[in-house]
HTML snippet that shows the backbone in 3Dmol.js (N, CA, C, O; Angstrom):
<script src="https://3Dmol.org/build/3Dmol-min.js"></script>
<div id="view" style="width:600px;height:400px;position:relative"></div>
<script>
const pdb = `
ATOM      1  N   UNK A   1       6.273 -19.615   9.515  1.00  0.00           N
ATOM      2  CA  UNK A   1       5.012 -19.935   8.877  1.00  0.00           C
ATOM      3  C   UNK A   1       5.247 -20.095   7.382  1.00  0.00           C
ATOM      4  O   UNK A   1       6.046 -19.339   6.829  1.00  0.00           O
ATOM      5  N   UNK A   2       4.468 -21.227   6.551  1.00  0.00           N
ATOM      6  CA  UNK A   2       4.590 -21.034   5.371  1.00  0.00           C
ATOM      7  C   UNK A   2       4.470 -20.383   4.329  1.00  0.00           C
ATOM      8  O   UNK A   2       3.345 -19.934   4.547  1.00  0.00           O
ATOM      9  N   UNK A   3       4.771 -19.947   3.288  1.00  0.00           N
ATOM     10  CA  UNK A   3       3.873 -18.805   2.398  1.00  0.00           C
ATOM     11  C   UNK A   3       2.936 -19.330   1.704  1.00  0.00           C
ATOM     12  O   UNK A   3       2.067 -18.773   1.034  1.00  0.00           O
ATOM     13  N   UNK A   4       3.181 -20.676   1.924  1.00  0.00           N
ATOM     14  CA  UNK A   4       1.875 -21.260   0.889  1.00  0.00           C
ATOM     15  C   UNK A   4       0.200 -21.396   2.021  1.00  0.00           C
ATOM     16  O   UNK A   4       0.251 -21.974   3.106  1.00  0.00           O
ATOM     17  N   UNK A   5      -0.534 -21.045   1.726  1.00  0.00           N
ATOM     18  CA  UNK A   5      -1.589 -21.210   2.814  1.00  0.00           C
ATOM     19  C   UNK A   5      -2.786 -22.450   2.568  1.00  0.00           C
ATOM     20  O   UNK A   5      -3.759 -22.813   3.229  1.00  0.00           O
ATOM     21  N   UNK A   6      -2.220 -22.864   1.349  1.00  0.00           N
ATOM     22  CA  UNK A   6      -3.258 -23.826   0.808  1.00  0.00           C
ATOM     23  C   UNK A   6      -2.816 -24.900   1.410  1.00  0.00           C
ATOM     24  O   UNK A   6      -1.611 -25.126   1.519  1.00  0.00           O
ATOM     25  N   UNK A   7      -3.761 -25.705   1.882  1.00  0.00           N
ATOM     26  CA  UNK A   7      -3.653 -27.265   2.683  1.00  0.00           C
ATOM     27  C   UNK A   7      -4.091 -28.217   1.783  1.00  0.00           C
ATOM     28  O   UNK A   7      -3.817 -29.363   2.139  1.00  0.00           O
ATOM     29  N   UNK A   8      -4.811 -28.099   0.507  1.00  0.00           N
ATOM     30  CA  UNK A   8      -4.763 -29.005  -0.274  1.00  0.00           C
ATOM     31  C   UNK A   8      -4.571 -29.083  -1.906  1.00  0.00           C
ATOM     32  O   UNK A   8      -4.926 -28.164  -2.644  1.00  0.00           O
ATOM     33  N   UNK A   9      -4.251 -29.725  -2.154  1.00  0.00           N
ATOM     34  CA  UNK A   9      -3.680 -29.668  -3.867  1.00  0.00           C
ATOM     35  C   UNK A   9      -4.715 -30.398  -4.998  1.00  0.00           C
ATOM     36  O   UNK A   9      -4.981 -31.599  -4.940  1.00  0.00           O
ATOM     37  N   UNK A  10      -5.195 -29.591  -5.915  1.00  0.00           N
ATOM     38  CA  UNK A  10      -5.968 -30.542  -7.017  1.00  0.00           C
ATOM     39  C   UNK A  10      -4.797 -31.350  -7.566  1.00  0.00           C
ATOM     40  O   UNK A  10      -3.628 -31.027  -7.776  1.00  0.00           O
ATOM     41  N   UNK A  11      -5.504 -32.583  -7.750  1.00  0.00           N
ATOM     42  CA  UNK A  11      -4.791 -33.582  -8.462  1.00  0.00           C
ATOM     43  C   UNK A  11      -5.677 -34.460  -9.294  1.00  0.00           C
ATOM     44  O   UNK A  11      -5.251 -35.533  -9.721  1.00  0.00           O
ATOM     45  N   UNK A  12      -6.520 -34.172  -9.463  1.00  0.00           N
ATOM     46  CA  UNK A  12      -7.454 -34.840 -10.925  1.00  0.00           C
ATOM     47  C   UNK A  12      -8.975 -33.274 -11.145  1.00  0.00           C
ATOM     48  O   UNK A  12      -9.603 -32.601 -10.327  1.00  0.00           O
ATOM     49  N   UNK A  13      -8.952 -33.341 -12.639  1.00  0.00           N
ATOM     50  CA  UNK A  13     -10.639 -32.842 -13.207  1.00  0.00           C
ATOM     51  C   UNK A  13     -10.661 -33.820 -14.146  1.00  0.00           C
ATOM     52  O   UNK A  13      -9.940 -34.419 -14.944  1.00  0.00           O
ATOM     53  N   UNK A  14     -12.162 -33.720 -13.597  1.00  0.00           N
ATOM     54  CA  UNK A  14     -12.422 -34.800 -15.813  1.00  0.00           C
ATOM     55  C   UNK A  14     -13.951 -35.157 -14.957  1.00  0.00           C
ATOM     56  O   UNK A  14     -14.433 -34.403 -14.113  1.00  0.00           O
ATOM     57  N   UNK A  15     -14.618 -36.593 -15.433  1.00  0.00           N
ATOM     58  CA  UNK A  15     -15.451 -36.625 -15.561  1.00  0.00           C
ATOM     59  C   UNK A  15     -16.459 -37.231 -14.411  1.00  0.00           C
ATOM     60  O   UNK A  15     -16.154 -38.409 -14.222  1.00  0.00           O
ATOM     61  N   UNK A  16     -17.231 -36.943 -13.827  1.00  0.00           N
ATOM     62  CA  UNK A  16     -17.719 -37.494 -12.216  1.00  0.00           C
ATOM     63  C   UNK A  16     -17.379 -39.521 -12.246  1.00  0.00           C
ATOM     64  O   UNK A  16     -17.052 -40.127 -11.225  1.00  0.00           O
ATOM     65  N   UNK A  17     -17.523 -40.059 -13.329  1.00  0.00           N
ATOM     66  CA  UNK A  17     -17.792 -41.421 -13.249  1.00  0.00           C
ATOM     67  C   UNK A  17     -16.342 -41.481 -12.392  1.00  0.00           C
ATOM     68  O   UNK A  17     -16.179 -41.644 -11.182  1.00  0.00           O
ATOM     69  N   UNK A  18     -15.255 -41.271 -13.565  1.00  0.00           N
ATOM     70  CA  UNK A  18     -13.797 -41.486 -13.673  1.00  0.00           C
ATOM     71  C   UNK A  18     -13.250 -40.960 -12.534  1.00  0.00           C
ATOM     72  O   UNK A  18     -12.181 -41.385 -12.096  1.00  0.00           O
ATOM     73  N   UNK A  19     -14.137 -39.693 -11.776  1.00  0.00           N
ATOM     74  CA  UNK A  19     -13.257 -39.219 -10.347  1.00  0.00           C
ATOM     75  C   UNK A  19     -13.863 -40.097  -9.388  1.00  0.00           C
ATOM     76  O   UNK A  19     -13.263 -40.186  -8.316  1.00  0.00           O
ATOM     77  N   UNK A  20     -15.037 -40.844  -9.544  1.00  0.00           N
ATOM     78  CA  UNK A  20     -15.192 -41.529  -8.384  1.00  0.00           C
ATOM     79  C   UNK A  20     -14.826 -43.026  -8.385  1.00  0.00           C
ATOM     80  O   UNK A  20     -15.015 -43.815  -7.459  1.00  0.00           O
ATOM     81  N   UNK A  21     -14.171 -43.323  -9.798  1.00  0.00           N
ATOM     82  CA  UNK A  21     -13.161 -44.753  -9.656  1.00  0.00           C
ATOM     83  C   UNK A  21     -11.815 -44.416  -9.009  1.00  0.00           C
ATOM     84  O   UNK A  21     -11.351 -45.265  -8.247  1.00  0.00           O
ATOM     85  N   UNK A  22     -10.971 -43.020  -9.263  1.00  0.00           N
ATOM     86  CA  UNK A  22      -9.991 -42.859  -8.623  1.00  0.00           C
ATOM     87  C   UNK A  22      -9.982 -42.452  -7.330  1.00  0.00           C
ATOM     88  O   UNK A  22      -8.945 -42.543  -6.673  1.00  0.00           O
ATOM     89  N   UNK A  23     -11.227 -41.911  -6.753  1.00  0.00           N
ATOM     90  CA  UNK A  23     -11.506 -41.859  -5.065  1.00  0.00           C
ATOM     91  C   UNK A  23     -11.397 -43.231  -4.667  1.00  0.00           C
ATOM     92  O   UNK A  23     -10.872 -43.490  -3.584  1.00  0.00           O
ATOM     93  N   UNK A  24     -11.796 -44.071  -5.354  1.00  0.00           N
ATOM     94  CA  UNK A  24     -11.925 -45.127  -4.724  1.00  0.00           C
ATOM     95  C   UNK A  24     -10.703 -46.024  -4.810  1.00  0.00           C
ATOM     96  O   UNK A  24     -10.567 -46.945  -4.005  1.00  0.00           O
ATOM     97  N   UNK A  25      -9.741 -45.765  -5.838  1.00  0.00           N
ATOM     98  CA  UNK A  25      -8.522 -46.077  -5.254  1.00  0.00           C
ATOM     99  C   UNK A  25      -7.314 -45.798  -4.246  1.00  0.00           C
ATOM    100  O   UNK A  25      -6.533 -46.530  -3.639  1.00  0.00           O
ATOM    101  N   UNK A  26      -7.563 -43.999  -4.361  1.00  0.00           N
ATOM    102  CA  UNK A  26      -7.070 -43.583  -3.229  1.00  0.00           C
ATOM    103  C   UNK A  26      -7.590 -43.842  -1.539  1.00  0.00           C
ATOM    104  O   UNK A  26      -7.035 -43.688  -0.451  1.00  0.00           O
ATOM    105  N   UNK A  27      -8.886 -44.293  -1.958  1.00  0.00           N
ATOM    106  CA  UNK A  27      -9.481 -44.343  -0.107  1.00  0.00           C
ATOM    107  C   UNK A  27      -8.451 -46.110  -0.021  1.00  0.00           C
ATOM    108  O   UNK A  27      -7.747 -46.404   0.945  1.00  0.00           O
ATOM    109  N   UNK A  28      -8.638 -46.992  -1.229  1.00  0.00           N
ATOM    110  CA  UNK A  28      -7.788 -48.144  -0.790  1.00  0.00           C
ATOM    111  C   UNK A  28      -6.192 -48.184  -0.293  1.00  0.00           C
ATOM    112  O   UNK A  28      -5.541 -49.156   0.090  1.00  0.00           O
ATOM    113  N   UNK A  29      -5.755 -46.653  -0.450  1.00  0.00           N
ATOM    114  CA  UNK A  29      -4.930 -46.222   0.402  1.00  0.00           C
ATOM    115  C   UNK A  29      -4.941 -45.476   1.519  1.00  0.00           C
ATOM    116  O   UNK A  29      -4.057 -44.783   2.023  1.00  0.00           O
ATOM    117  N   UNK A  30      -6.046 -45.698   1.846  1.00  0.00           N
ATOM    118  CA  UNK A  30      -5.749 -44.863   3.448  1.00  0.00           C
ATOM    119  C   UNK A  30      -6.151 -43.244   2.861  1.00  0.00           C
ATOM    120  O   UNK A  30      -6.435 -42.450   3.758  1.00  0.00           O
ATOM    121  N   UNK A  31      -6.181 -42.864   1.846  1.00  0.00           N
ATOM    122  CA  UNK A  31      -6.241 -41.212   1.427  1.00  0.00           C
ATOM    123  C   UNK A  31      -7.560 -40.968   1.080  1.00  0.00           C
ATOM    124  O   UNK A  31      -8.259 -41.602   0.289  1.00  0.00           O
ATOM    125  N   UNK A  32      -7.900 -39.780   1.885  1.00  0.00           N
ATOM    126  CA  UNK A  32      -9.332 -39.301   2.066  1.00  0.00           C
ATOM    127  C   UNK A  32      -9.176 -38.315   1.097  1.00  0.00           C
ATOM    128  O   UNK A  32      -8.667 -37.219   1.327  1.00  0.00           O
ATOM    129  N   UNK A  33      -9.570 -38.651   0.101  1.00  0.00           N
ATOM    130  CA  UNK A  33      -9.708 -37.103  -0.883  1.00  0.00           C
ATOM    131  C   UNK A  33     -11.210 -36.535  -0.735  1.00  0.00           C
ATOM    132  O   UNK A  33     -12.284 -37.016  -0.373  1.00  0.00           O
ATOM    133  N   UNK A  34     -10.633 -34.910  -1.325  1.00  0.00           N
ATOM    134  CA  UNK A  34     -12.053 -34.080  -1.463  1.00  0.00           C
ATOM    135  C   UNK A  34     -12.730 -34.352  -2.709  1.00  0.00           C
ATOM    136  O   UNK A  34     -12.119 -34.224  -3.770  1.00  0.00           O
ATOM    137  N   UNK A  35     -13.753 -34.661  -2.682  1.00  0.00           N
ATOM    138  CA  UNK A  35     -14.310 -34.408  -4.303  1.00  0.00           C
ATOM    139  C   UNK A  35     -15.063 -33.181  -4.090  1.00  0.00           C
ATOM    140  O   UNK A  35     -15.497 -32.819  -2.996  1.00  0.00           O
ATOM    141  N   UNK A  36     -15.249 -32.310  -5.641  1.00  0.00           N
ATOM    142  CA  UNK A  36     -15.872 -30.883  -5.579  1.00  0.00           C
ATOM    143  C   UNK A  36     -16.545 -31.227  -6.803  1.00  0.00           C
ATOM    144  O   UNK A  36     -16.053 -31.613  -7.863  1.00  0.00           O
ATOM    145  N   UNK A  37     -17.765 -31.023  -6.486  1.00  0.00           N
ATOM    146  CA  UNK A  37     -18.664 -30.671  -7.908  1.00  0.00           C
ATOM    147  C   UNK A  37     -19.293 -29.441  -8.320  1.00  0.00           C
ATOM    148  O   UNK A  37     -20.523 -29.474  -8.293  1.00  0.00           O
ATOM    149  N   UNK A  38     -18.734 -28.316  -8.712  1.00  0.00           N
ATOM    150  CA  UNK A  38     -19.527 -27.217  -8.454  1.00  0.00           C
ATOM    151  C   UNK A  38     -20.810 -27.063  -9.141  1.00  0.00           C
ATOM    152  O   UNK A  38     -21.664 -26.191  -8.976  1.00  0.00           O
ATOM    153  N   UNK A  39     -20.797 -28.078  -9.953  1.00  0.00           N
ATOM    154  CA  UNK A  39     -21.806 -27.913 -10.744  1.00  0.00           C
ATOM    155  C   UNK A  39     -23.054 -28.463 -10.242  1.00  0.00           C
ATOM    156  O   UNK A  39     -24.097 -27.841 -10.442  1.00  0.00           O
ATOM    157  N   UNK A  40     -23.056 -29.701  -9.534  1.00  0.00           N
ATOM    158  CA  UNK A  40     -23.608 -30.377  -8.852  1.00  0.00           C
ATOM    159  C   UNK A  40     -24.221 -29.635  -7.709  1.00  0.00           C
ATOM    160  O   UNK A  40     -25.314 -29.916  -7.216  1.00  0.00           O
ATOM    161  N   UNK A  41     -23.559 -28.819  -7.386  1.00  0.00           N
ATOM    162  CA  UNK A  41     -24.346 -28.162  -5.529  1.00  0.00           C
ATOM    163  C   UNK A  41     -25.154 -26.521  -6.539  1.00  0.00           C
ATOM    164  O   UNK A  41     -25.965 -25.846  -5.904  1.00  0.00           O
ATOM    165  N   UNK A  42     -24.998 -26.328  -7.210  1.00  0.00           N
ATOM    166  CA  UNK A  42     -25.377 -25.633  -8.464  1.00  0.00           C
ATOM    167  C   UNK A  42     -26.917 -25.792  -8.889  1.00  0.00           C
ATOM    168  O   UNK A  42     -27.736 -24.877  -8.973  1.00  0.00           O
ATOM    169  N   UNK A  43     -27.156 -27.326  -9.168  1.00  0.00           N
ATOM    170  CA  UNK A  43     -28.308 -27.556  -8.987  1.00  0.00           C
ATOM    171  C   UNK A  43     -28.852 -28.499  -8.108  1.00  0.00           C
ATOM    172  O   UNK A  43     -29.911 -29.071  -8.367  1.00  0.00           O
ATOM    173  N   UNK A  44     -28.051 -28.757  -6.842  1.00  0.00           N
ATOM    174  CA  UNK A  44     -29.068 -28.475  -5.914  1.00  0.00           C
ATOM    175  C   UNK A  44     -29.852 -27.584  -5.275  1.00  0.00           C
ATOM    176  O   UNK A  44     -30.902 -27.787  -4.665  1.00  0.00           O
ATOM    177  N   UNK A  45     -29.125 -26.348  -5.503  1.00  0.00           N
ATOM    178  CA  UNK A  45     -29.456 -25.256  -4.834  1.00  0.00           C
ATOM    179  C   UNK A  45     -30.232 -24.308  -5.975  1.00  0.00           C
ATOM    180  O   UNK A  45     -30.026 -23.125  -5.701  1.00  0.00           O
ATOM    181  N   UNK A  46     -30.864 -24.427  -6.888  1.00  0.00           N
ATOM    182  CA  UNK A  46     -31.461 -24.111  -8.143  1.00  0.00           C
ATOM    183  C   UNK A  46     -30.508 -23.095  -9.162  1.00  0.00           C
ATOM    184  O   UNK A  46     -31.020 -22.651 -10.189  1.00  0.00           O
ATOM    185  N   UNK A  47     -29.406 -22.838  -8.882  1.00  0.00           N
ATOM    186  CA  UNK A  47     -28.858 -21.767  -9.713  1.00  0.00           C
ATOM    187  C   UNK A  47     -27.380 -22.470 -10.711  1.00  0.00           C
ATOM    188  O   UNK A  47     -26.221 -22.085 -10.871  1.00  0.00           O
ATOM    189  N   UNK A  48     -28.233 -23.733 -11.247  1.00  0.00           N
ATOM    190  CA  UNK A  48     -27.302 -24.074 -11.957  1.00  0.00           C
ATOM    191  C   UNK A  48     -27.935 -25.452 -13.204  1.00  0.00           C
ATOM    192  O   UNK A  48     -29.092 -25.873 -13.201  1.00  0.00           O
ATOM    193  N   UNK A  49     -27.023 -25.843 -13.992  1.00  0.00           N
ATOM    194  CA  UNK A  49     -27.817 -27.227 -14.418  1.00  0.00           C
ATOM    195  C   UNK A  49     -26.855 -28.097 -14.677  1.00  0.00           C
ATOM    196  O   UNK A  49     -25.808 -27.527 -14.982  1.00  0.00           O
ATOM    197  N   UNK A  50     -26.781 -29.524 -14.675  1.00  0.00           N
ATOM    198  CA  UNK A  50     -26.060 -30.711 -14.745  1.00  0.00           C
ATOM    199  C   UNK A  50     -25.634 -30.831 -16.160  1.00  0.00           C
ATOM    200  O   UNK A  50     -25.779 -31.952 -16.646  1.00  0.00           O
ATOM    201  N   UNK A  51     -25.006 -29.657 -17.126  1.00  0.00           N
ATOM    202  CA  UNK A  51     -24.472 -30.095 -18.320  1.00  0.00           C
ATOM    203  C   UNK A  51     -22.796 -30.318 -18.509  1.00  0.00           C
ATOM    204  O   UNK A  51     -22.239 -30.922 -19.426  1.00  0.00           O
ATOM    205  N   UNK A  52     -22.249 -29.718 -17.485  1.00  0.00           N
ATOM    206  CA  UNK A  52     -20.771 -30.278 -17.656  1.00  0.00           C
ATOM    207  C   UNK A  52     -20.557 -31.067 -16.405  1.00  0.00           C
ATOM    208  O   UNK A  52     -20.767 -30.430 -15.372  1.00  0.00           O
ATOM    209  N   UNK A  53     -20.168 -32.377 -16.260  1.00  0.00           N
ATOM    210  CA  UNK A  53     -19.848 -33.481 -15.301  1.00  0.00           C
ATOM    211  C   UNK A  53     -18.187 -33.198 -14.874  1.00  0.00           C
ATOM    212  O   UNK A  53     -17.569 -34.022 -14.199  1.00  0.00           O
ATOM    213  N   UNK A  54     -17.694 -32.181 -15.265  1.00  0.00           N
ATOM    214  CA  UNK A  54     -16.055 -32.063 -14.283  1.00  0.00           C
ATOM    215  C   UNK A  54     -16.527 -31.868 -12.922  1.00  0.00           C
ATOM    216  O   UNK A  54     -17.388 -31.192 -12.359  1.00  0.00           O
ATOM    217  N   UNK A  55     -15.514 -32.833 -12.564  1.00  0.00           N
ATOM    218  CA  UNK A  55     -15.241 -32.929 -10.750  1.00  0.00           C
ATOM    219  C   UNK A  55     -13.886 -32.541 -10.416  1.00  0.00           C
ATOM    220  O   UNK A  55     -13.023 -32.738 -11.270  1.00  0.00           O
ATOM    221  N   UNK A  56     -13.577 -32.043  -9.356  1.00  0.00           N
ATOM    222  CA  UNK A  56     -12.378 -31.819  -8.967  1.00  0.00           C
ATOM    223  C   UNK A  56     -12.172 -32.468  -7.743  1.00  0.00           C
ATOM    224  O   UNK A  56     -12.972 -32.458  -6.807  1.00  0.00           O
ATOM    225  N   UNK A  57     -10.750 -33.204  -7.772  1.00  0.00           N
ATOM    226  CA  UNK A  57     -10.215 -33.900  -6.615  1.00  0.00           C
ATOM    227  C   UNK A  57      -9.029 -33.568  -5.837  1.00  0.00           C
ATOM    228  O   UNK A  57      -7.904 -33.634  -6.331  1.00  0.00           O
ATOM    229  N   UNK A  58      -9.269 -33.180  -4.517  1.00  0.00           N
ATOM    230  CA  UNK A  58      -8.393 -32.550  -4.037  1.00  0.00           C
ATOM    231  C   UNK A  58      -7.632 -33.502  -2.879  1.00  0.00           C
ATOM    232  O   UNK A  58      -8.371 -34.365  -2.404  1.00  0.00           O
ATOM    233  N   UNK A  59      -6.463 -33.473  -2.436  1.00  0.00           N
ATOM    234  CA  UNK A  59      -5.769 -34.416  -1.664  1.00  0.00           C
ATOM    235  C   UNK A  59      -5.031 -32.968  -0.325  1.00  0.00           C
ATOM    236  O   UNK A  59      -5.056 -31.769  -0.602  1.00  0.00           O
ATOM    237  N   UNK A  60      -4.523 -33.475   0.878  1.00  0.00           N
ATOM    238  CA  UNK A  60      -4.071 -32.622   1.746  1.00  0.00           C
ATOM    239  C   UNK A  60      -2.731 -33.107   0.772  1.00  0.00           C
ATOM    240  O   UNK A  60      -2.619 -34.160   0.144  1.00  0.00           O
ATOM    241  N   UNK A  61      -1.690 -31.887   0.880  1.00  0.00           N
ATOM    242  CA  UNK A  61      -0.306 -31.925   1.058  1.00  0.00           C
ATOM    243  C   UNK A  61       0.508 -33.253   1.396  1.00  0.00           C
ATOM    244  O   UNK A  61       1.299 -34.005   0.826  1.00  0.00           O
ATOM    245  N   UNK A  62      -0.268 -33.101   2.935  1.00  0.00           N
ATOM    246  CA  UNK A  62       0.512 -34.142   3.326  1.00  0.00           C
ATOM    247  C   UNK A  62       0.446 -35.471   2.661  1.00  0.00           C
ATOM    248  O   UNK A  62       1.364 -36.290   2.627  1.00  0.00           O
ATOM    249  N   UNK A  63      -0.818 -35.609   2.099  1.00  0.00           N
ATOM    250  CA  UNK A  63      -1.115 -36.944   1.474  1.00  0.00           C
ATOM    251  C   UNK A  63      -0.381 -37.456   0.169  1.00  0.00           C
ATOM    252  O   UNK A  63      -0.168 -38.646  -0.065  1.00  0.00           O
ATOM    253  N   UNK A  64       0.082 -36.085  -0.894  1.00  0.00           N
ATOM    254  CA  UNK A  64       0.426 -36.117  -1.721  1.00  0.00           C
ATOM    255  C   UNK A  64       1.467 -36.871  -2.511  1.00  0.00           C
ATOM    256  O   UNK A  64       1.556 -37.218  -3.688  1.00  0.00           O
ATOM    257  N   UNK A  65       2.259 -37.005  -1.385  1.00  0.00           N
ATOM    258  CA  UNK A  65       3.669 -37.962  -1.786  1.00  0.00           C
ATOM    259  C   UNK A  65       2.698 -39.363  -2.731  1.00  0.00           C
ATOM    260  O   UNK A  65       2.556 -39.558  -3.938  1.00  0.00           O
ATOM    261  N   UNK A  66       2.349 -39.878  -1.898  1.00  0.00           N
ATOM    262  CA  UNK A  66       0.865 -41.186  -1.566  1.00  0.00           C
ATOM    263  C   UNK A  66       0.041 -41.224  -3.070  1.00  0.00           C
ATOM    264  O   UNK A  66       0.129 -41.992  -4.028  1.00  0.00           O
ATOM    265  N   UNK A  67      -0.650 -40.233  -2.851  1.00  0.00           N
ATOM    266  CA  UNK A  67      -1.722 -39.942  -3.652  1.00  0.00           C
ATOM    267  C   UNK A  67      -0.808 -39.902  -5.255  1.00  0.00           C
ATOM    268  O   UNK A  67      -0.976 -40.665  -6.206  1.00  0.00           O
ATOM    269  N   UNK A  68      -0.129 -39.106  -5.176  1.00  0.00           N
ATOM    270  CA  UNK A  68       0.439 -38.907  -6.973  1.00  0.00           C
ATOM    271  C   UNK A  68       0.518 -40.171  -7.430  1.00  0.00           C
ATOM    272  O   UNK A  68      -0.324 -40.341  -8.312  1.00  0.00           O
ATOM    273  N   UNK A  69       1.295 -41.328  -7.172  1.00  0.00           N
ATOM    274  CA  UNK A  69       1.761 -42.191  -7.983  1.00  0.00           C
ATOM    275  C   UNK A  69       0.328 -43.198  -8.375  1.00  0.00           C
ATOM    276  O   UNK A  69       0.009 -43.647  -9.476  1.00  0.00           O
ATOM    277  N   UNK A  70      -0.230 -43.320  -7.310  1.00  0.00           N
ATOM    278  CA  UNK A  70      -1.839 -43.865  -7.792  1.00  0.00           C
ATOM    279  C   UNK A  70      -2.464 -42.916  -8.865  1.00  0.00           C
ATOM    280  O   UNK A  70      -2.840 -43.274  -9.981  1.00  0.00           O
ATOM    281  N   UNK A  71      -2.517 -41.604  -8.338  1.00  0.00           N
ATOM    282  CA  UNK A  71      -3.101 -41.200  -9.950  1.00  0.00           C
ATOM    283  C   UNK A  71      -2.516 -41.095 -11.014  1.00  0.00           C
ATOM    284  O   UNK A  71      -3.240 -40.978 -12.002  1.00  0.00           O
ATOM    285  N   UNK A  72      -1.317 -41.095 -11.182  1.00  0.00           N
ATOM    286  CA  UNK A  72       0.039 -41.075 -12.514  1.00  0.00           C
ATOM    287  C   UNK A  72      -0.762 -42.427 -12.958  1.00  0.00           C
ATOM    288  O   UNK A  72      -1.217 -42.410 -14.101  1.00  0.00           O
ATOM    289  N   UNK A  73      -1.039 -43.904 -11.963  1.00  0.00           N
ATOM    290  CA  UNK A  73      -1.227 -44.686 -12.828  1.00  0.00           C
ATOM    291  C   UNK A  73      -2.254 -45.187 -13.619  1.00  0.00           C
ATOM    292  O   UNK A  73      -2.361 -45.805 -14.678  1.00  0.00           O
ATOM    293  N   UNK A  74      -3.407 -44.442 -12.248  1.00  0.00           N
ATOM    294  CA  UNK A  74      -4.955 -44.628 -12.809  1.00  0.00           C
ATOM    295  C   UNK A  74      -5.104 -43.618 -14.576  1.00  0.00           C
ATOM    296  O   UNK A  74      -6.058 -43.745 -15.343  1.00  0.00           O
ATOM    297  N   UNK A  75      -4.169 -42.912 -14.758  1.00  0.00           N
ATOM    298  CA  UNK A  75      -4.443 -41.765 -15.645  1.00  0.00           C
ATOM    299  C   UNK A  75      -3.708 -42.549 -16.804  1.00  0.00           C
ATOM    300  O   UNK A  75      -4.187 -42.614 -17.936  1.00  0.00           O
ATOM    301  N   UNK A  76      -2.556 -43.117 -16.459  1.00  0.00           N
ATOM    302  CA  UNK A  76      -2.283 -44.621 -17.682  1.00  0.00           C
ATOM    303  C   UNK A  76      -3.221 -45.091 -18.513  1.00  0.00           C
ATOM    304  O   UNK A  76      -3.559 -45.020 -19.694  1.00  0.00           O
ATOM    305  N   UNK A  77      -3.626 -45.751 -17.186  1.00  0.00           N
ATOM    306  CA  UNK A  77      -4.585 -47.064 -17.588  1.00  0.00           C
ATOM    307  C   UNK A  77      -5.747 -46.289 -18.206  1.00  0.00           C
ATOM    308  O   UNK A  77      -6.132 -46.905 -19.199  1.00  0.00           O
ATOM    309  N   UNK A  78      -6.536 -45.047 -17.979  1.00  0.00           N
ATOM    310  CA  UNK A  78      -7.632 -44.759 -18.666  1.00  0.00           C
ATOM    311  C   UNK A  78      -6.940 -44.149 -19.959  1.00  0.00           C
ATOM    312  O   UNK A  78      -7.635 -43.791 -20.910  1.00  0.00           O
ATOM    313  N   UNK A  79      -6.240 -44.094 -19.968  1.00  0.00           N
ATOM    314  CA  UNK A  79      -5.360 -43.204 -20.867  1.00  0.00           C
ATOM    315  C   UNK A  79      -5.367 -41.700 -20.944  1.00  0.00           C
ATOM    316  O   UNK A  79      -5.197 -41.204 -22.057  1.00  0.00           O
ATOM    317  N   UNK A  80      -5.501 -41.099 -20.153  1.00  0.00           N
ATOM    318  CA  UNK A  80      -5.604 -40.164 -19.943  1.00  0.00           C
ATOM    319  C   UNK A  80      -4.432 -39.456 -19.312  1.00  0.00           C
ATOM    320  O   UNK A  80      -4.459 -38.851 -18.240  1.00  0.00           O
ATOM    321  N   UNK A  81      -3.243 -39.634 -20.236  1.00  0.00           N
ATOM    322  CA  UNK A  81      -2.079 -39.797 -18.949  1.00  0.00           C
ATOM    323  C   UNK A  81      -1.618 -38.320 -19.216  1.00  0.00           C
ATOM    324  O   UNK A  81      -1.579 -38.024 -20.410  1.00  0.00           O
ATOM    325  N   UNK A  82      -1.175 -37.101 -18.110  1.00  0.00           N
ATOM    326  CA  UNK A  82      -0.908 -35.888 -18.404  1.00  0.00           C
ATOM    327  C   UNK A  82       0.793 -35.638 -18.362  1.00  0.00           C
ATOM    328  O   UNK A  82       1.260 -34.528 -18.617  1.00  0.00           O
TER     329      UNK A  82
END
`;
const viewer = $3Dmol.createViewer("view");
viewer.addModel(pdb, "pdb");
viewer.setStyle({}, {cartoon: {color: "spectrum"}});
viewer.zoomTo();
viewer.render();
</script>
């Protein structure tokens, strides 16, 4: 068994617009990422408010090989490169 128990890896935060242009490059690969807004289900559920827009994007493991080099490049091009 592995020691790692996590099945998926963050691979982008920043800003809801910008995570849902790079979902949408990864789904043009076949890769189903998670998006997480905690802030967002925050105030849906009344115990929160919409002032910071970070999203987090999460990919399975397995996807990762895949997934990195699309975001290495999307993070170029916005310039946002880490």
């Amino acid at each position: 068994m592995s020691e790692n128990t996590e099945e998926t890896v963050r691979i982008y935060t920043g800003s809801d617009i910008m995570a849902e242009a790079l979902v949408g490059r990864l789904k043009e690969a076949a890769i189903t990422p998670i998006l997480r807004d905690d802030e967002q289900s925050g105030v849906m559920f009344g115990s929160g408010s919409k002032f910071d827009d970070q999203v987090r994007i999460f990919v399975r493991k397995d996807e990762l090989a895949v997934a990195q080099p699309i975001v290495d490049a999307y993070l170029l091009e916005i310039g946002e490169e880490e």
